[in-house]
C-alpha positions in Angstrom: -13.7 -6.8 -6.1 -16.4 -4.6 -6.8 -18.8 -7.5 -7.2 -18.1 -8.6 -3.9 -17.3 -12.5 -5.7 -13.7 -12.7 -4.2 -12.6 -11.6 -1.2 -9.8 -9.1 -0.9 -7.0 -11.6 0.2 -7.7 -14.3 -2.7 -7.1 -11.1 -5.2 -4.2 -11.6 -7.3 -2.2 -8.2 -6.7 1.3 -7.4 -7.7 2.2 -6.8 -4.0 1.0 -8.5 -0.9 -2.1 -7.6 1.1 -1.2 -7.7 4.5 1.8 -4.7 3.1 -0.4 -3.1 1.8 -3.1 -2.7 4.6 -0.5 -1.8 6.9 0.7 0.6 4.6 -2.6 2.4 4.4 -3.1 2.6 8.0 0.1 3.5 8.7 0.3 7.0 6.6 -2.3 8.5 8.9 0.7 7.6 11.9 3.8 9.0 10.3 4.5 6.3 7.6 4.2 9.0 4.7 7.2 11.1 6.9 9.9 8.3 7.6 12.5 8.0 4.2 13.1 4.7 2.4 15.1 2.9 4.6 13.4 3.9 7.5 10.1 2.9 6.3 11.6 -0.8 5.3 13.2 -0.9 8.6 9.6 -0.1 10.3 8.1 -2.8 8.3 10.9 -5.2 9.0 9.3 -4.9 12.8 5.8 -4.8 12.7 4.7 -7.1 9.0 3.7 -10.3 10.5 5.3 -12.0 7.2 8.7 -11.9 9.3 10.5 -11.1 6.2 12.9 -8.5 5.0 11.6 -5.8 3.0 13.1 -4.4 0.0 13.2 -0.4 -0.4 12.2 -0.2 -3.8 9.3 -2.4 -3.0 7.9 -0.6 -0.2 9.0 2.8 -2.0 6.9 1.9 -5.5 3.9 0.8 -2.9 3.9 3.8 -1.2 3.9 6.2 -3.9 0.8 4.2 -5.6 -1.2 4.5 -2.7 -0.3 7.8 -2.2 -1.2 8.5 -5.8 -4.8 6.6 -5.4 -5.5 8.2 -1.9 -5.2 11.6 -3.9 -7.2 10.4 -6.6 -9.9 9.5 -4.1 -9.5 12.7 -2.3 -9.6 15.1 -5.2 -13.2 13.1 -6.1 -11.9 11.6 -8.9 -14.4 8.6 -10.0 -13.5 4.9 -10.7 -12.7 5.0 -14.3 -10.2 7.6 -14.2 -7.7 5.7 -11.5 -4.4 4.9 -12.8 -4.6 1.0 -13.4 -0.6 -0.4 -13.1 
C-alpha cells in the first residue's frame, strides 16, 4: 500500500473496503455515538453491498479504527500501529 503497487480495493483485508470507508467517514457524523445495533441497523441502509450486517463485525471494525485514528492523532509513527 505504501508503495502505491496495489490499489486499495485489490488489498486483501480481514473486512471489506467499502465498510470500512463508510465507517471512517461516518464517525465525523455521529457513527462513533449510535450503540451496536444501531450502528448495524444504519449500515443495513446505506452499504451499497445490500447485505445484513453483523454487530460484532461492525463493533470489532469500529473499535480498530478508532484505535488507529488515535494512534494517528496522538502522532504516533508507522511502526508502532497495532498490526491485527
Amino acid at each position: 500500500m505504501l508503495t502505491g503497487r496495489k490499489p486499495l480495493g485489490g488489498l486483501k483485508l480481514k473486512f471489506k473496503y467499502d465498510h470500512f470507508v463508510l465507517m471512517v467517514q461516518g464517525l465525523d457524523f455521529g457513527l462513533d455515538k449510535l450503540n451496536e445495533l444501531e450502528l448495524a441497523a444504519c449500515l443495513n441502509e446505506i452499504c451499497p453491498c445490500a447485505q445484513r450486517h453483523s454487530v460484532e463485525y461492525l463493533k470489532k471494525l469500529r473499535a480498530l479504527i478508532q484505535k488507529t485514528c488515535k494512534a494517528l492523532v496522538s502522532g504516533a509513527d508507522r511502526t508502532s500501529w497495532p498490526i491485527e
